[in-house]
TIMIVEX-541540 format. One record per residue: residue in three letters; x, y, z of N, C-alpha, C in turn. Coordinates in steps of 0.1 Angstrom, whole numbers, padded with zeros to 4 digits, always signed. Layout:
alaXYZXYZXYZ...
***
This chain:
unk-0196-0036-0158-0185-0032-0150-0186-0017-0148unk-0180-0014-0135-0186+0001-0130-0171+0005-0131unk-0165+0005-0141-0145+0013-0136-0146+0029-0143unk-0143+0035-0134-0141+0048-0141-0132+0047-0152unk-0128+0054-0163-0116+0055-0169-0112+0068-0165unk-0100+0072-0166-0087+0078-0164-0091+0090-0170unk-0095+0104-0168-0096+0116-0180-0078+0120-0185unk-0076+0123-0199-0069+0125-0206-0053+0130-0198unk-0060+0140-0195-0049+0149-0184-0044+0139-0175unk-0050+0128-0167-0043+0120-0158-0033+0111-0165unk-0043+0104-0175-0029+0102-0187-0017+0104-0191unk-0017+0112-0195-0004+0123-0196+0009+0121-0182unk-0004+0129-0170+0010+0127-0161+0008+0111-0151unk+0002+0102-0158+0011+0086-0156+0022+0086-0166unk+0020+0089-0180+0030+0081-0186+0043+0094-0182unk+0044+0105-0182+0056+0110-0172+0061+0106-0160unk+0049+0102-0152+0055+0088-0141+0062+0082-0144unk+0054+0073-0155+0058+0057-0155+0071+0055-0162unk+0078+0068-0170+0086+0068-0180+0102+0067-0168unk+0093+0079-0157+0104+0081-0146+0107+0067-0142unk+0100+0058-0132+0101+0045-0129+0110+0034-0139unk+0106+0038-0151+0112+0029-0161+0104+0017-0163unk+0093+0023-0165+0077+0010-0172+0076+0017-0182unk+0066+0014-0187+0060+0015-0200+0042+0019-0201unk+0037+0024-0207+0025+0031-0203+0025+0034-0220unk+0011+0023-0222+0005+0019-0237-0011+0030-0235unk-0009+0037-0240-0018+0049-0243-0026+0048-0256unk-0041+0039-0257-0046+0033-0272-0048+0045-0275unk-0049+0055-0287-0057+0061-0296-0059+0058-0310unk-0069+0056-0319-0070+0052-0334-0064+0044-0332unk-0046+0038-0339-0050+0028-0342-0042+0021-0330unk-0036+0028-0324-0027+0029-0306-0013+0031-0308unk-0007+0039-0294+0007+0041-0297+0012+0033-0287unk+0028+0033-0281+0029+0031-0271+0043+0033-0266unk+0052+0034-0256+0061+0041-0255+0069+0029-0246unk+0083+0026-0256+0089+0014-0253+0100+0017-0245unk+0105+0011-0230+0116+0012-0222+0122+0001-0225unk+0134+0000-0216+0144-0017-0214+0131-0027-0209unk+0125-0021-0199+0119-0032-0190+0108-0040-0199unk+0100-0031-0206+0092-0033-0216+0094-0045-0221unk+0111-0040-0227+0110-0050-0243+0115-0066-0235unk+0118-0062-0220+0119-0076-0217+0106-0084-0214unk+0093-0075-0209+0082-0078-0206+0074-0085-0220unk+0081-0078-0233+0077-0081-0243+0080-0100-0250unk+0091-0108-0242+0095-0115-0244+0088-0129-0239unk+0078-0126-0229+0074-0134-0224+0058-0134-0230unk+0052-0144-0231+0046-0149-0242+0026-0138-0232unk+0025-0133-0241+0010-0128-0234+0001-0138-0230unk-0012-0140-0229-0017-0144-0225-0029-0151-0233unk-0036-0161-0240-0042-0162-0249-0059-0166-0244unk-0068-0167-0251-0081-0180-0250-0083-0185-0237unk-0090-0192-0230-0094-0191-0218-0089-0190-0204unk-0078-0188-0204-0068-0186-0192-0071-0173-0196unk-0070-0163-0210-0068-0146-0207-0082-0143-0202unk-0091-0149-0208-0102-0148-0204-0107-0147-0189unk-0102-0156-0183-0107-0159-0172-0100-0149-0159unk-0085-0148-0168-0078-0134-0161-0083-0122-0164unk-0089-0118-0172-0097-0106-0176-0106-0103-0168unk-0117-0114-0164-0127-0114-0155-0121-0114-0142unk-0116-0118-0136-0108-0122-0123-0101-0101-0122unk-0098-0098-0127-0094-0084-0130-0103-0074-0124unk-0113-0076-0137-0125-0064-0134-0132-0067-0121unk-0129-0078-0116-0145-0082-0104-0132-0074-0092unk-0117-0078-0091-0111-0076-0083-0111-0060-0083unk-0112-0049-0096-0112-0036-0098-0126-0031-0092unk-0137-0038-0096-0151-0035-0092-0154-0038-0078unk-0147-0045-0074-0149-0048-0059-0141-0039-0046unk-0127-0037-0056-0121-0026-0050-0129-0013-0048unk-0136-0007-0063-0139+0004-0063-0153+0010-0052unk-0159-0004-0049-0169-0006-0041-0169-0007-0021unk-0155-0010-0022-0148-0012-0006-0156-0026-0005unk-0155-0033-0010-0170-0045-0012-0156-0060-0004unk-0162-0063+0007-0152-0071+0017-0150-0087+0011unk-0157-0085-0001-0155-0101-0012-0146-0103-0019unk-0140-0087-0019-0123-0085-0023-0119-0097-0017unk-0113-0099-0005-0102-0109-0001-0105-0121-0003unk-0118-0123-0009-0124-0141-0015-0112-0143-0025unk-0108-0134-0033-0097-0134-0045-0090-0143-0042unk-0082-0137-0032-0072-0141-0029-0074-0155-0021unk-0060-0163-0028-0057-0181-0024-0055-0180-0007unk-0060-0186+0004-0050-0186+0013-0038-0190+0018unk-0027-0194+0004-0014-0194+0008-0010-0188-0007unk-0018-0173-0008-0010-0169-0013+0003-0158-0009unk+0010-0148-0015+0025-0145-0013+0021-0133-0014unk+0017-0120-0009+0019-0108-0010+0030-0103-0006unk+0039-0095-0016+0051-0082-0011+0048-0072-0019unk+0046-0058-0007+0052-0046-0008+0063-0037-0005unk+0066-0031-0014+0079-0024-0014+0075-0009-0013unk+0078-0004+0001+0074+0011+0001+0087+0016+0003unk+0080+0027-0007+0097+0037-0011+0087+0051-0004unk+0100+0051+0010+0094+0062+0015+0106+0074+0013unk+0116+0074+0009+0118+0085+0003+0127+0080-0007unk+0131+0090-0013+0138+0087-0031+0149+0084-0031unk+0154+0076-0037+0167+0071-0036+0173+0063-0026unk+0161+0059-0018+0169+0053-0005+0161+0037-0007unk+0166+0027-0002+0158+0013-0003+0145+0016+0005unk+0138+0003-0003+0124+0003+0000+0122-0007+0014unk+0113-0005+0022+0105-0009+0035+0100-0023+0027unk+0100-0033+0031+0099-0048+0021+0088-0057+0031unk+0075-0056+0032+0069-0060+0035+0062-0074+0028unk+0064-0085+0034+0056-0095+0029+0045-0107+0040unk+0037-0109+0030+0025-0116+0035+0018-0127+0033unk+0014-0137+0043+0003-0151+0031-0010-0143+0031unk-0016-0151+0024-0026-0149+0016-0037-0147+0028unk-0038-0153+0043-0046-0155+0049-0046-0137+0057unk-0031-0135+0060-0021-0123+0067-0029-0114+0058unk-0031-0108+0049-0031-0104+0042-0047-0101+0040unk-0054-0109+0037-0070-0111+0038-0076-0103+0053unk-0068-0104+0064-0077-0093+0076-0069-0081+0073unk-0056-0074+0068-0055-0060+0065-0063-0056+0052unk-0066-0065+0044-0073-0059+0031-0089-0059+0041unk-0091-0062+0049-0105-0066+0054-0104-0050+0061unk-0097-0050+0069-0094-0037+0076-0096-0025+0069unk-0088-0023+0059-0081-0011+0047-0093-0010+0046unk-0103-0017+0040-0116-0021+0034-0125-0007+0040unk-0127-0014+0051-0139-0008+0059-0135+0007+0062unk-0122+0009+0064-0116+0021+0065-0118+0029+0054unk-0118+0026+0043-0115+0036+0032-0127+0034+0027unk-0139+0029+0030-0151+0027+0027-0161+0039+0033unk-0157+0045+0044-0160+0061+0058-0158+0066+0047unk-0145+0074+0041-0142+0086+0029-0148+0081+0019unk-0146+0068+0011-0151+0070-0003-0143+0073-0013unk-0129+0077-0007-0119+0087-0017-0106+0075-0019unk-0106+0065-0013-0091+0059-0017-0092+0051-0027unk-0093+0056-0040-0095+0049-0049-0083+0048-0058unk-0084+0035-0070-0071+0034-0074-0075+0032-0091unk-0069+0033-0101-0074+0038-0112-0059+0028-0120unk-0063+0017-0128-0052+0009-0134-0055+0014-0150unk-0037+0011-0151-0032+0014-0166-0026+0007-0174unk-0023+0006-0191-0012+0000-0188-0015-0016-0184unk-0025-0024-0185-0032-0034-0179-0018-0046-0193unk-0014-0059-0188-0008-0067-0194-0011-0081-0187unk-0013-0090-0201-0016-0104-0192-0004-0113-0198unk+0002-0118-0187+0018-0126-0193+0012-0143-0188unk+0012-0150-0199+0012-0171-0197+0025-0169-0189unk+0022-0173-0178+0030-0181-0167+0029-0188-0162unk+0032-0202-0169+0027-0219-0168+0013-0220-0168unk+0003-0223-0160-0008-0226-0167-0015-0214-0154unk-0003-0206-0155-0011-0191-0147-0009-0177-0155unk-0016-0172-0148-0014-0153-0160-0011-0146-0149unk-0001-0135-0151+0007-0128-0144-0001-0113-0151unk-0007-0105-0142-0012-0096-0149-0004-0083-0139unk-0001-0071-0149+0006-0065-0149+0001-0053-0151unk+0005-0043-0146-0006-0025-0146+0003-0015-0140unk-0004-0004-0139+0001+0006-0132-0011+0009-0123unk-0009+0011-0114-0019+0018-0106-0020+0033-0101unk-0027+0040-0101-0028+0055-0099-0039+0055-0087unk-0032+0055-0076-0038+0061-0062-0041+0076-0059unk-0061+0075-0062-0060+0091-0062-0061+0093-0050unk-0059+0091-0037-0061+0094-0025-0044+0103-0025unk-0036+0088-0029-0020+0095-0026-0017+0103-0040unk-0022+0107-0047-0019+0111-0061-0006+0106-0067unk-0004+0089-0067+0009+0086-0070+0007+0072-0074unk+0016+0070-0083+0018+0059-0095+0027+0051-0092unk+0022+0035-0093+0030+0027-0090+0025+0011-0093unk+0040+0005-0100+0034-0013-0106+0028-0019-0095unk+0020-0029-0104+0015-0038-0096+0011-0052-0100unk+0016-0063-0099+0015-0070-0103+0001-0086-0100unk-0001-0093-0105-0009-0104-0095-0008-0115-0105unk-0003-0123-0099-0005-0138-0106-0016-0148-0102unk-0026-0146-0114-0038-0154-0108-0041-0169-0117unk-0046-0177-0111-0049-0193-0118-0061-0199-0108unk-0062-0208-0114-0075-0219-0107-0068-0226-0102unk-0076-0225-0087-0069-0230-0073-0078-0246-0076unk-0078-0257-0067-0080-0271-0064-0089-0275-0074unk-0099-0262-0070-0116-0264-0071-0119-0256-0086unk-0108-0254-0092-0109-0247-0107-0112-0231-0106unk-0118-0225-0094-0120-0212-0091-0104-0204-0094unk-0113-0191-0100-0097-0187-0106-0092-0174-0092unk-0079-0175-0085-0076-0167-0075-0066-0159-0078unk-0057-0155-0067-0047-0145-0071-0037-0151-0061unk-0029-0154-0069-0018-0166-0059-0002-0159-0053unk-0001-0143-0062+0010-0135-0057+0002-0123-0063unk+0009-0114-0053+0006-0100-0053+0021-0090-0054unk+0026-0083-0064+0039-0076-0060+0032-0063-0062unk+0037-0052-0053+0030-0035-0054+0043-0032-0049unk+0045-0016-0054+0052-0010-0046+0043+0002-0045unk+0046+0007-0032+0042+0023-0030+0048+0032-0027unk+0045+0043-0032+0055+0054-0038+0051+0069-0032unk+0064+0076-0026+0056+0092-0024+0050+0099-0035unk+0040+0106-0033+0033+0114-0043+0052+0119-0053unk+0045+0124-0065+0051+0131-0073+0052+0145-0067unk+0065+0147-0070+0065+0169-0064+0060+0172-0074unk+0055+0185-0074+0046+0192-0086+0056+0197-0087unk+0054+0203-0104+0064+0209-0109+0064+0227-0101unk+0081+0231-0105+0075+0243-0098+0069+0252-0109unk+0062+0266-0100+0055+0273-0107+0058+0283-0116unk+0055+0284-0129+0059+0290-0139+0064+0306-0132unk+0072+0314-0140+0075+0326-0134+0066+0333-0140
***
């Protein structure tokens, strides 16, 4: 697996993101800590993910991260074609979000598109945190933060993935939202 990890400093300012948002942002060190919201402890209720279903959502993860990281157009094999994408873009603060949703097929030519586009720069890359696998019926609902270094901005993302007809494991919903960059703080006097 080719995924960069996160250097320390980006750490930091996700889990002051994520704190904003009101997620949760699990930061292992020794023996690991992690920093518990409302949403968490409800996230905490629903049963994780175990033995070959985590498994197979684990893999299904990395190839979807490694294939991202690559602009690699096998991305949209992932995805079911009836599956459910919605995004929720929050274009400015405090105001409701732009609610965009998609099938799985709708979905497969903009990811095809994005693809080849952001493949020219090299730079729209996305960096997951915070990674959770939730049993949801005989599917896994995996759960993260995402850090868009293009937009320098943090935001959930969800995918519920299982074995479609043919036992191949896909991604059957997609929830994201996207977010304006964070303002920098201002500058010291």
């Amino acid at each position: 697996m080719n995924r960069p990890l996160l250097p320390f400093l980006r750490l930091v300012r996700l889990a002051r993101l994520a704190h904003s948002l009101g997620l949760a942002l699990a930061i292992a060190g020794g023996a690991g800590a992690a920093m518990a919201t409302a949403p968490a402890a409800a996230a905490a209720a629903a049963a994780e993910a175990t033995g070959a279903a985590r498994k197979s959502a684990e893999a299904l993860f990395n190839r979807y991260v490694d294939l991202e990281h690559a602009f690699d157009p096998a991305l949209v094999d992932l995805y079911a074609g009836d599956a459910h994408v919605q995004m929720k873009r929050f274009v400015v603060p405090g105001k409701p979000p732009i609610v965009f949703n998609w099938t799985g097929d709708q979905y497969k030519e903009l990811l095809r598109k994005g693809l080849a586009k952001a493949k020219l720069t090299g730079k729209d890359l996305n960096y997951y945190s915070a990674v959770t696998y939730l049993k949801e019926g005989s599917r896994v609902r995996i759960k993260a933060l995402r850090y868009a270094q293009l937009e320098k901005a943090v935001s959930p993302v969800e995918l519920l993935v299982g074995p479609d007809g043919a036992g191949t494991w896909r991604i059957f919903e997609e929830l994201s939202e996207d977010h304006p960059p964070a303002a920098a703080p201002p500058p010291k006097p």
